[in-house]
C-alpha positions, 0 to 999 in steps of 0.5 A: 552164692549163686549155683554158678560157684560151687566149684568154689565154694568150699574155699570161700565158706571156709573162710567165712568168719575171717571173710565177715571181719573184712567186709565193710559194715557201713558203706550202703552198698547193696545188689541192684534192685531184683524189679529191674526190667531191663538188665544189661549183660555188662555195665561201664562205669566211669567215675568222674571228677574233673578228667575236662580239658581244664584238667590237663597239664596244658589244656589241650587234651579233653580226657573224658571226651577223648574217652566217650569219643574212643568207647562210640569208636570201640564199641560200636559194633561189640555185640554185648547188651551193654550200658554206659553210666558216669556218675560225676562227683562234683565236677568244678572243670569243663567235664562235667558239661562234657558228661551231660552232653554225651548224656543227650547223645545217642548212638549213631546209625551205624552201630549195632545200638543205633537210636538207643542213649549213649549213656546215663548221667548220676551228679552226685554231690563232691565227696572226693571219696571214690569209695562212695562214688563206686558203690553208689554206680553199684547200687544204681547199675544192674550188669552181671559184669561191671567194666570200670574206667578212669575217664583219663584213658583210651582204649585200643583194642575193637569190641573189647567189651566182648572179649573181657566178657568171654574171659570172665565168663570162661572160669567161674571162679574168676571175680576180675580181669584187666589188659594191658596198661601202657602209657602215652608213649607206647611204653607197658607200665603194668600186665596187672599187678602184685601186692603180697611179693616179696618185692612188695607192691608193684606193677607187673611188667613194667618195662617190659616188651609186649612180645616177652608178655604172656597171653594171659596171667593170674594176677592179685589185682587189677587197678581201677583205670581198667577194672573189669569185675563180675558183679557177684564177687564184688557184691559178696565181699561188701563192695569198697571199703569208704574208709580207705580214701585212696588204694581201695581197689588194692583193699577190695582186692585183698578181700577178693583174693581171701574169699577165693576169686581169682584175677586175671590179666589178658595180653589181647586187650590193651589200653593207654593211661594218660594220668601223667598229663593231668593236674594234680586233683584237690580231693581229700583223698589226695592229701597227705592226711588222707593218704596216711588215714589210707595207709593205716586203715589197711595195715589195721585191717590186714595186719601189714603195710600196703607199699611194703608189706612184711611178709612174715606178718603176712605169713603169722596172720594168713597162712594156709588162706586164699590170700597167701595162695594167691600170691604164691608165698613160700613158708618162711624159710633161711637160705641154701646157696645151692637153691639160689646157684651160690657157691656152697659153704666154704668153697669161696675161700677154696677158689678165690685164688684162682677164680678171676671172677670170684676175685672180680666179684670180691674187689668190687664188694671192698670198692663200695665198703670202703664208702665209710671207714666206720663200724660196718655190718655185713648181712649175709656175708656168706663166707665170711671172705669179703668182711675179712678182707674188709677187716684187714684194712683196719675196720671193725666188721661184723658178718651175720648169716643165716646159714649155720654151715657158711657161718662155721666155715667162716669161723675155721677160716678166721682162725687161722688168719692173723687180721690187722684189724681184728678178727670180723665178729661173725654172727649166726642168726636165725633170720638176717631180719633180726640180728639183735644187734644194737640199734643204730651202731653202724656206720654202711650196712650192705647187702650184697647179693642177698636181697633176692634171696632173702625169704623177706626182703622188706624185713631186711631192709627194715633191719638195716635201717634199724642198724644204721647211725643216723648218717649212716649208708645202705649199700644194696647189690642184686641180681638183676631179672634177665626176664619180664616178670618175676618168679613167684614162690621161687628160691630167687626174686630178682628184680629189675632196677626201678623195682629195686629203687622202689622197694628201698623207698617204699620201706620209708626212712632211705634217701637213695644218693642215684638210680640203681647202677649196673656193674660189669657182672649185670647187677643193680647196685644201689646206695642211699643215706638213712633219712627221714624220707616220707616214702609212704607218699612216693607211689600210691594207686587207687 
């Protein structure tokens, strides 16, 4: 480790033995060769295969030209010793021609390279493995800084090399940084993203407006359309792994975040991402074998899923790491209504008779109930008040929760009651993720108004799913997230309603009937249908 990182250094060498486990053992990736005259400040790296003309989905937009057209435009007066490498994998499309004849080009007259060779061109044999052809740009390139773009985007900001230098070089500790990712449209599709949240893998600020982002956020991970790394952190953690065939640069981050690195993403560079208008690619790494050999190599190396992972697994296996760190988790912990602004135990049975929005509230949490007429379990059922009232009508209902207060005031409440249908069982659990109920016993499992406050919300999908008959219904209602981003290690986890409906497909085994829908009090609801869905498939980063 160079002199550069002893700020950090303790948190990285504390972490060596758990480091070396992780760093990839046969990948052939090395440092640059020392005997290297010339060593640009920052080299861009372009993987290749098949970004042509021929690749689009109605053969007009030429991806790889549109993108060395855009980099001669963007960079031609950025100050920075700079290269441009593409290392093709085989290219069965036009785009390869493209690369050899931008490798005959030079920089134009009125550039601050004017005369010098556009860019350097490695033809490699197709491996459709991007593992491979990364670390082979890696070893064949010599930049402190490494710049990685998808031949698929454009860039829009000036001199855009010197800006990501100036932010990497501004904190040592800092392995990688990205920009602002938005699609064809216009519309921001990711501010970086997370991979250990509570809402499991997404994009950060999709969705959002480019005014309510913020100048600048500590991120996990930067996707690889627009990668900009200090070759010194990729180096120590082993480069990528070329045993996972697709999210590697998900892997690589985790590595980077266990030693210690930090990510960033920066508001005042953006870029435009048109992989919506490509064909799909035939490579092995894009089938569904190799999605799932992907998928299993990473829970095998970090002990959870990559779309959806469990976070207590994560906290059993990572706590008191940089990893856990990174991602701002909380230690496991039950639910205290006053922490998430919920009405404290009890009290809902003291207002219902006169509070027009708890009855509201209450009325449109019998309306989805009443979806199925079988065994229903309620998970975190707070009070108890609304699977009461479910009970009254003649259903068997069983009440679990977690905070021992609202369960015992429930109990006092249902003693005195003379129901219909029965008393509701009601259950104290440690944790609404294990019920120890029976599996497969109910007909509608609901979650209401507890996802977002649950510690482990993948968990407790995980849980619901286990509990539901075969045709049973996953009724799911949340707070939506009135902000663009969401609050990390904080008592609530809104989410907006793609992140809901991406969160239930990503646990797997859920078909959902519609799109989140949107109450009269501002929040998501979602229903679906035990299935045997193949979620891992639905959402899959490189």
């Amino acid at each position: 480790m160079s002199t550069r990182n002893a700020s950090f250094g303790t948190s990285i060498a504390g972490n060596s033995a758990v480091i070396d486990r992780m760093v990839p053992s046969t990948l052939g990736f090395s440092a640059p060769s020392t005997q290297t005259l010339s060593m640009p400040l920052v080299t861009v790296i372009i993987p290749n295969y098949n970004n042509g003309r021929a690749s689009s989905r109605d053969g007009t937009r030429d991806f790889l030209g549109d993108l060395l057209d855009n980099l001669q435009t963007t960079l031609a007066h950025d100050p920075t010793d700079l290269e441009i490498v593409i290392a093709d994998d085989g290219s069965t499309d036009d785009s390869l021609d493209t690369a050899r004849a931008w490798a005959a080009r030079r920089w134009s007259d009125d550039s601050l390279r004017a005369g010098q060779p556009f860019l350097r061109l490695i033809e490699l044999r197709h491996s459709g493995i991007l593992s491979k052809v990364l670390n082979e740009l890696h070893a064949q390139t010599s930049g402190e800084f490494i710049c990685r773009l998808d031949g698929d985007i454009l860039i829009d900001t000036p001199q855009w090399v010197a800006k990501c230098v100036a932010v990497l070089e501004s904190d040592t500790r800092m392995g990688v940084m990205t920009g602002v990712q938005r699609l064809p449209d216009g519309r921001i599709h990711a501010f970086g993203d997370a991979i250990l949240s509570p809402l499991g893998y997404h994009h950060i600020g999709q969705g959002a407006r480019f005014e309510d982002l913020p100048d600048e956020l500590e991120i996990e991970h930067a996707m690889g359309c627009f990668h900009i790394s200090r070759r010194e952190a990729i180096a120590a953690v082993g480069g990528y792994d070329e045993g996972v065939k697709r999210g590697q640069t998900e892997e690589l981050a985790m590595r980077l975040n266990l030693a210690g690195w930090t990510a960033r993403a920066i508001k005042r560079v953006s870029f435009r991402h048109f992989h919506v208008e490509r064909h799909w690619r035939p490579n092995v790494a894009d089938t569904g074998a190799g999605l799932a050999e992907s998928l299993s190599r990473f829970h095998e190396k970090w002990g959870c899923d990559r779309l959806a992972p469990d976070l207590q697994a994560v906290w059993d296996r990572w706590q008191g790491t940089p990893l856990v760190q990174r991602a701002k988790l909380r230690a496991p912990h039950s639910w205290i209504p006053e922490e998430s602004g919920d009405l404290p135990a009890g009290a809902e049975w003291l207002a219902f008779e006169h509070d027009p929005r708890l009855q509201a509230n209450i009325a449109a949490e019998l309306a989805l109930l009443r979806l199925n007429d079988g065994p229903t379990a309620i998970l975190g059922a707070r009070s108890g008040l609304t699977a009461l009232l479910r009970a009254r009508e003649g259903v068997e209902v069983h009440a679990f929760e977690e905070h021992l207060p609202s369960i015992e005031s429930a109990r006092r409440f249902f003693a005195r009651t003379q129901v219909k249908g029965g008393v509701p069982q009601c259950t104290f659990v440690e944790s609404l993720c294990s019920t120890n109920a029976e599996s497969g016993a109910f007909k509608i499992v609901a979650l209401l108004d507890n996802l977002e406050r649950t510690w482990n919300p993948i968990a407790l999908l995980g849980e619901a799913k286990r509990l539901l008959a075969s045709d049973g219904i996953l009724i799911v209602r949340s707070r939506a997230r009135a902000t663009a981003l969401e609050s990390r290690g904080e008592a609530l986890h809104e989410c907006a309603a793609h992140e809901l409906l991406q969160i239930v497909r990503h646990v797997g085994g859920f078909t959902p009937l519609s799109g989140p829908m949107t109450d009269g009090l501002g929040r998501l609801i979602l229903v679906a249908r035990l299935s045997s869905s193949a979620a891992h498939l639905v959402h899959f980063g490189a």
